[in-house]
Every structure is written in structure tokens, then in C-alpha cells.
C-alpha positions as CSV (number, residue, x, y, z in Angstrom):
1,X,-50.7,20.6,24.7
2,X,-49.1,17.2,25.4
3,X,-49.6,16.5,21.6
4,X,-48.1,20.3,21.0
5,X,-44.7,18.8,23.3
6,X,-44.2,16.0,21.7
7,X,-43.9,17.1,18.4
8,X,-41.8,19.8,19.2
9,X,-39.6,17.8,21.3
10,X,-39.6,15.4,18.1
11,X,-39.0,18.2,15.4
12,X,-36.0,19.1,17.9
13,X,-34.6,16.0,17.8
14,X,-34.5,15.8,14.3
15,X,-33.1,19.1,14.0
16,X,-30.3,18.1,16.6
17,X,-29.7,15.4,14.4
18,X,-29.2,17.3,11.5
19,X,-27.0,19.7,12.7
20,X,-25.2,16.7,14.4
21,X,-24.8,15.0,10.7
22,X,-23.7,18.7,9.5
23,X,-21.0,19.3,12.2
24,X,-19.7,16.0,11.1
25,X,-19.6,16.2,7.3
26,X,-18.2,19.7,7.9
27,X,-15.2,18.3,10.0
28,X,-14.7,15.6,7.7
29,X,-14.6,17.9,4.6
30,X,-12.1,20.2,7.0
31,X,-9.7,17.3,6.1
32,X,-9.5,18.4,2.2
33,X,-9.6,22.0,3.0
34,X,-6.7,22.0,5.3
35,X,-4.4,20.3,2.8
36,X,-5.4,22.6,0.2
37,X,-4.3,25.4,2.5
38,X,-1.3,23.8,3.5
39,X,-0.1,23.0,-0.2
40,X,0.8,19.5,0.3
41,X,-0.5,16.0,1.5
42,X,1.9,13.9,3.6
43,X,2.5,10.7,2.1
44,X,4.1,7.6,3.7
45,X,6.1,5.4,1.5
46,X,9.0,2.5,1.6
47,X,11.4,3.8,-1.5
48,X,10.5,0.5,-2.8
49,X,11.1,0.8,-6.6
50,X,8.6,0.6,-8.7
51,X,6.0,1.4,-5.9
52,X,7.9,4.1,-4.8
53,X,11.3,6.2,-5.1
54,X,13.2,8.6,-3.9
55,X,15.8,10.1,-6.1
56,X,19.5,11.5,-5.3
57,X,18.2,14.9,-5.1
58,X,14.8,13.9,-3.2
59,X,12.1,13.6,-5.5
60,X,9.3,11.3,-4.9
61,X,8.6,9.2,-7.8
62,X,7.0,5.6,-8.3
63,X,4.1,4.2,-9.3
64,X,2.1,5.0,-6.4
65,X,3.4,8.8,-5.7
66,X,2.6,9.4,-8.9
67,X,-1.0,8.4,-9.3
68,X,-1.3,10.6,-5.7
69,X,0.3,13.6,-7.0
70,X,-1.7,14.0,-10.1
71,X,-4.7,13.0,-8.2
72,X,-4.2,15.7,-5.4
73,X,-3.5,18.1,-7.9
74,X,-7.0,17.6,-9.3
75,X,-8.1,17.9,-5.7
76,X,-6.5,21.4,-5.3
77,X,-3.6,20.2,-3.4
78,X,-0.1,21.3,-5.1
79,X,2.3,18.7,-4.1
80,X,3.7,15.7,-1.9
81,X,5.8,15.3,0.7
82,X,6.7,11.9,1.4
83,X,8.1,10.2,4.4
84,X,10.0,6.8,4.0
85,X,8.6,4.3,6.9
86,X,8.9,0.6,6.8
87,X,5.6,-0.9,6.1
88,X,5.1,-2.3,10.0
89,X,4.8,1.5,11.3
90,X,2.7,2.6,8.1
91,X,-0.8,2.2,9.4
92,X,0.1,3.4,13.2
93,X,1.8,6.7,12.0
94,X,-1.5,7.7,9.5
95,X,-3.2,7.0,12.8
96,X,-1.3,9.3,14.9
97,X,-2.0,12.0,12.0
98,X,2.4,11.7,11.0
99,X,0.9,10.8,7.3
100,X,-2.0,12.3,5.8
101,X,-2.2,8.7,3.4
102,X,-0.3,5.9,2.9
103,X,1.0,5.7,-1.2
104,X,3.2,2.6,-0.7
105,X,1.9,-0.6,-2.1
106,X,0.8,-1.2,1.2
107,X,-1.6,-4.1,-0.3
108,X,-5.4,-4.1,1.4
109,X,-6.2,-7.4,3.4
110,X,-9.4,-7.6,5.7
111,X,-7.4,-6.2,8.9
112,X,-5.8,-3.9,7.4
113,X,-9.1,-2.4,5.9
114,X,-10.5,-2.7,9.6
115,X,-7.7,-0.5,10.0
116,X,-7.7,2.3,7.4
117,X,-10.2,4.0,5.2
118,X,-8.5,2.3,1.7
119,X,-9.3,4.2,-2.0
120,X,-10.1,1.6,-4.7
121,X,-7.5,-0.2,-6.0
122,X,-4.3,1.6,-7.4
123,X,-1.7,-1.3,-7.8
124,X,-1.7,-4.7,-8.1
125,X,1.3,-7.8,-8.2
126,X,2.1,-10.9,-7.4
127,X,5.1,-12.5,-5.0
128,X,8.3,-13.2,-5.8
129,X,11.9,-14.7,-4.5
130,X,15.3,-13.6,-5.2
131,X,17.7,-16.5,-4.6
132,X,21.4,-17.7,-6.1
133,X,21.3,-18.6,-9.6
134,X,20.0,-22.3,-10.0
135,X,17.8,-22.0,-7.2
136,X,20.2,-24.3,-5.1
137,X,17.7,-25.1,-2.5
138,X,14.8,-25.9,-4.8
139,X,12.3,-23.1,-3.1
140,X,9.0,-22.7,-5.2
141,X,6.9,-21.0,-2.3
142,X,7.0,-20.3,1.5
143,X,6.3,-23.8,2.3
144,X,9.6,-24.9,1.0
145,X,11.5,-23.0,2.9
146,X,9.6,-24.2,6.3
147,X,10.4,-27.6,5.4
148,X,14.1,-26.7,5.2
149,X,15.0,-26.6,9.2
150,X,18.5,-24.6,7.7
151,X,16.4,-22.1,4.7
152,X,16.2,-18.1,5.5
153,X,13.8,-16.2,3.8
154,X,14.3,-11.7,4.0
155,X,11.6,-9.3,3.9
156,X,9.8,-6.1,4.9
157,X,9.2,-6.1,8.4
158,X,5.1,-5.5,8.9
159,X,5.5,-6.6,5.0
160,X,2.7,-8.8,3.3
161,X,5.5,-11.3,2.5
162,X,6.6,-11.3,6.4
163,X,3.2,-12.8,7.2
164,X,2.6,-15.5,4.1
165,X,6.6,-16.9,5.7
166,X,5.1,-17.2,9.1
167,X,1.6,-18.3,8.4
168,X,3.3,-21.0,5.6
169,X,4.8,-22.1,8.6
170,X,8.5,-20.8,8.6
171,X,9.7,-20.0,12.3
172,X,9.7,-16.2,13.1
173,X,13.9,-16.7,13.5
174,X,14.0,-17.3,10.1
175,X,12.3,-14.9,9.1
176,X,14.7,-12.0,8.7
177,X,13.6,-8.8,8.7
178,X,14.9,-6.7,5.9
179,X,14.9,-2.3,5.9
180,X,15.0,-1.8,2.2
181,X,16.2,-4.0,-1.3
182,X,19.1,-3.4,-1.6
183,X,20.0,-4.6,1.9
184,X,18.1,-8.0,0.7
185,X,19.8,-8.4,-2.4
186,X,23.2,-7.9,-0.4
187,X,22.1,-10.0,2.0
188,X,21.5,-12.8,-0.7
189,X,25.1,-12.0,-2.6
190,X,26.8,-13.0,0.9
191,X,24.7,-16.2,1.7
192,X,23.1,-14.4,4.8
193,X,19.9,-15.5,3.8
194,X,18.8,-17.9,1.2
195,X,15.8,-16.1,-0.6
196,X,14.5,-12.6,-0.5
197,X,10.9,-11.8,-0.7
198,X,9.2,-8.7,-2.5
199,X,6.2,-8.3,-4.7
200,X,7.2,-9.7,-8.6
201,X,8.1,-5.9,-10.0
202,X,10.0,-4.7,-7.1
203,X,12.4,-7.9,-7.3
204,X,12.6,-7.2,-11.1
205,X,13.9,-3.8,-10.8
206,X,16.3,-4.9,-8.2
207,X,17.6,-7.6,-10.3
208,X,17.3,-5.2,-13.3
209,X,20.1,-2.8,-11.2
210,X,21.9,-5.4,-10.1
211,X,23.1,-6.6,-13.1
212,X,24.1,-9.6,-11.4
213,X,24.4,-13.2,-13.0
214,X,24.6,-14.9,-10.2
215,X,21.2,-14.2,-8.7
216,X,17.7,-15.5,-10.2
217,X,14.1,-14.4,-9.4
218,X,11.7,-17.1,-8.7
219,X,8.4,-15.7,-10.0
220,X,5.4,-16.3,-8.8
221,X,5.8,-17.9,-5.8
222,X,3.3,-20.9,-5.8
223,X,0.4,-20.8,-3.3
224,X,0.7,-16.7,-3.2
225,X,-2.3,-14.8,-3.8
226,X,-2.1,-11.7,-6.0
227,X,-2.7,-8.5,-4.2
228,X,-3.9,-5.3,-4.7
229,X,-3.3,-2.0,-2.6
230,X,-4.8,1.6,-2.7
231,X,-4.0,4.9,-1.3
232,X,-4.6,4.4,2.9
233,X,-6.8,7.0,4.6
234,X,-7.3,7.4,8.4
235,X,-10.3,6.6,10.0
236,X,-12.5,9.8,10.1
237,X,-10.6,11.1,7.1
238,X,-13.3,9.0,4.3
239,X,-14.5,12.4,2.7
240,X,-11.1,12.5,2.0
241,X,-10.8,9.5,0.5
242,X,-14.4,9.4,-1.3
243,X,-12.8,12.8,-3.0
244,X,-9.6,10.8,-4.0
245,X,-11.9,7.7,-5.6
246,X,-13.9,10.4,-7.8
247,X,-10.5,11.8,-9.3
248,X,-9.3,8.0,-9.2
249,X,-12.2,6.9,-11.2
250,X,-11.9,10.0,-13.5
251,X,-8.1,9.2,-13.9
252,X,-9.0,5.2,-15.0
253,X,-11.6,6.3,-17.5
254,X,-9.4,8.9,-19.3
255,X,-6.7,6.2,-20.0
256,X,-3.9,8.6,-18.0
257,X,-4.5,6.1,-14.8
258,X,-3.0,3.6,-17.5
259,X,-0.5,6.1,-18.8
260,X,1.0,6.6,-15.0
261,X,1.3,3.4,-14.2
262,X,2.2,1.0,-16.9
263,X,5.6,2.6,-17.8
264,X,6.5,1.2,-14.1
265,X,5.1,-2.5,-15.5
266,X,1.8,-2.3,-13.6
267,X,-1.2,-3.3,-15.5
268,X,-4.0,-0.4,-15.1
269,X,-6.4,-3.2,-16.1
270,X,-6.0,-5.4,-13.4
271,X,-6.1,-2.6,-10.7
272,X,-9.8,-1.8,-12.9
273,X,-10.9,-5.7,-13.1
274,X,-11.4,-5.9,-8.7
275,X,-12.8,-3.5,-6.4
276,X,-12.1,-2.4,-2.3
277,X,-15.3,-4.6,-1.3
278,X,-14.2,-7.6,-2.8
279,X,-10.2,-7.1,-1.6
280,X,-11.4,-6.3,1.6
281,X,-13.1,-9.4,2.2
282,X,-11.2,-12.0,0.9
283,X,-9.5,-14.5,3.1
């Protein structure tokens, strides 16, 4: 009888377990179905061009919105809706459930994969500088502009390049934080900063609408890694985000991954040559 208990204490167990495992996968999987009933997934992005966009009449375009939308549509989820955020308050609003994902070129570094449940990667680049034409002040990376005690340097506040100025050494007053490009490229016209920092394509198309000859892109900074980012799940929400790496995977094989992307000047096979494990632990 002892024997008898055990077992069926032990069957039990396992049965709890199950329907423990069950409860889960069901509540993760509630994730998809309540977007699909809702019609849209909410999408955090910085209307940083050609990541992201937000036209006169408030369509969401760029790279990155795009690959979601189709993507979601596969999924059974209609549409977007995308919230602009600067890329410091990205990650704490998906947490607080503002966002459903992040579709920003928010690129994927260890603590930020810590952080958020990241698809594979969707869009990579390299850094760049904006600065007066002739480069006055010589800057060919971050370090340069520490060793100038007078050098400024803009850019996205909770941004990628925010952190390579400070950790190459430039103190945090000059680093300027910076809302959008076309602030920084003002800021750079009027002297009020000496260089501007944004991934290699977003400087380009700033440059591009510019039209300006007296302003020159510095491209790519030396000692800057290249980086990579994917669509930015919560915590919790990695059904979610296993879903969006099956359509993702489908989209690169097809050659329409390629077909979304590239018109912006993003190459579909460097976002196919790395993978989320390897991004995710590099130093």
C-alpha cells in the first residue's frame, strides 16, 4: 500500500507538471491570439529613416516596419500601429506591455538580449559621423573626439552610438543627446556640435535630404563594430517570437526578406550570414 502511495503521489506529480507546462504554453500562445483579435501589433519605433518612417499622412514605413507587417500578416495579424519612442525608453515600455515589439533597429548586445526575447536578425549596419565638410577636426572614430577636450559628438539618447562615445572615453557632457536627425544634422549646420552619430544608412539618407555641400559623412567609424538588430519581444511573450522567426525564416528563403529590405540599402545577406546566439554573446 506504501508502494500503491507512492506511485500515485508520483503519477500526480507528473500530471501536475504537465498541466503546469500546459497552462503555460497556453498563456504564452494567448499572446498571438489576442493580437489576432485585436487586428494589430503595437510596434515601437524611432522614425529613423531607413529603419523606420513615418510619413506626412502617418504611415509607418521603413525597413523594419515593413519586414513586421508582412510578417504579422502571415501570422493572422492585419496591421501595425507604431509608436515613435526614443531608443532609451524602447525596452522599458515593451516591458510595461505599451509595445507589443520593438521594430526599430534597436541593435541586439548581450544586455539587451538579457533584457528582451530578440527574433533572429532583421537588420544589420555599421557606424557613421556626420561632420562639416573637410572633416575640420580630423575625427575617424569615438576616440578622437575624447582626445579633443573642445569635440561634441550628438546622438540617440539610450542609442548604441551614446554608449561606444562614453565607453571610447568621451565625457557624458559631451555627449549630446539628440531626439531625432534632423535635429542632429541642424545641430551640425550651426556648429552646436561637431559630429553626429547614426548607423552608416540613416546618416546617408539624411545627407541624401539635405542636399547640403557643406556637410560630409565619415563612414565607418574605425574601431566600431557592425551590428545587427531584430524585432524585440517581452519576456514571457517567446511563443510569440518563435512564431515571428518561422515566418522570418520563410520570408529569407523565398528571396522577399531580400526584396523588403534591400530597396532601403540593407543587405538581406548579411542579416542571413549571423544568428541571435552569436550577436547575443559577443563582447
Amino acid at each position: 500500500m506504501k508502494k500503491l502511495g507512492i506511485l500515485a503521489g508520483v503519477a500526480g506529480l507528473a500530471v501536475s507538471t504537465m498541466l503546469l507546462a500546459s497552462g503555460a504554453r497556453s498563456a504564452d500562445d494567448a499572446k498571438l491570439e489576442q493580437l489576432k483579435q485585436q487586428g494589430f501589433a503595437r510596434v515601437a519605433i524611432a522614425n529613423e529613416p531607413p529603419y523606420t518612417a513615418v510619413a506626412a499622412d502617418g504611415k509607418v514605413s521603413g525597413a523594419a516596419p515593413d519586414v513586421a507587417r508582412e510578417i504579422f500578416k502571415r501570422l493572422g495579424v492585419n496591421d501595425i500601429v507604431a509608436s515613435i519612442s526614443e531608443y532609451g525608453a524602447m525596452i522599458p515600455g515593451l516591458q510595461a506591455g505599451r509595445f507589443d515589439v520593438v521594430t526599430a533597429g534597436l541593435f541586439m548586445k548581450p544586455e539587451r538580449c538579457a533584457a528582451v526575447a530578440y527574433s533572429e536578425p532583421v537588420l544589420c549596419d555599421a557606424e557613421a559621423m556626420l561632420v562639416k565638410k573637410g572633416n575640420p577636426k580630423g575625427f575617424k572614430s569615438y576616440e578622437d573626439i575624447a582626445k579633443d577636450s573642445s569635440a561634441t559628438v550628438g546622438a540617440p539618447g539610450g542609442g548604441t552610438e551614446e554608449k561606444l562615445a562614453l565607453n571610447a572615453g568621451v565625457p557624458r557632457d559631451r555627449v549630446i543627446v539628440v531626439p531625432d536627425g534632423q535635429s542632429g544634422l541642424k545641430m551640425v549646420q550651426d556648429g552646436r556640435i561637431d559630429a553626429y552619430s547614426l548607423p552608416v544608412l540613416s546618416i546617408n539618407d539624411l545627407m541624401k535630404k539635405a542636399n547640403d555641400p557643406n556637410l560630409e559623412v565619415i563612414a565607418p567609424v574605425q574601431g566600431a563594430p557592425v551590428y545587427c538588430d531584430g524585432a524585440a519581444f517581452k519576456k514571457g511573450d517567446e511563443a510569440l517570437r518563435d512564431a515571428y522567426d518561422v515566418e522570418l525564416a520563410k520570408l529569407k528563403k523565398s528571396g522577399e526578406f531580400a526584396k523588403i529590405i534591400e530597396p532601403y540599402g540593407f543587405s538581406a545577406k548579411a542579416a542571413m550570414s549571423t544568428t541571435r546566439e552569436k550577436l547575443c554573446a559577443a563582447k
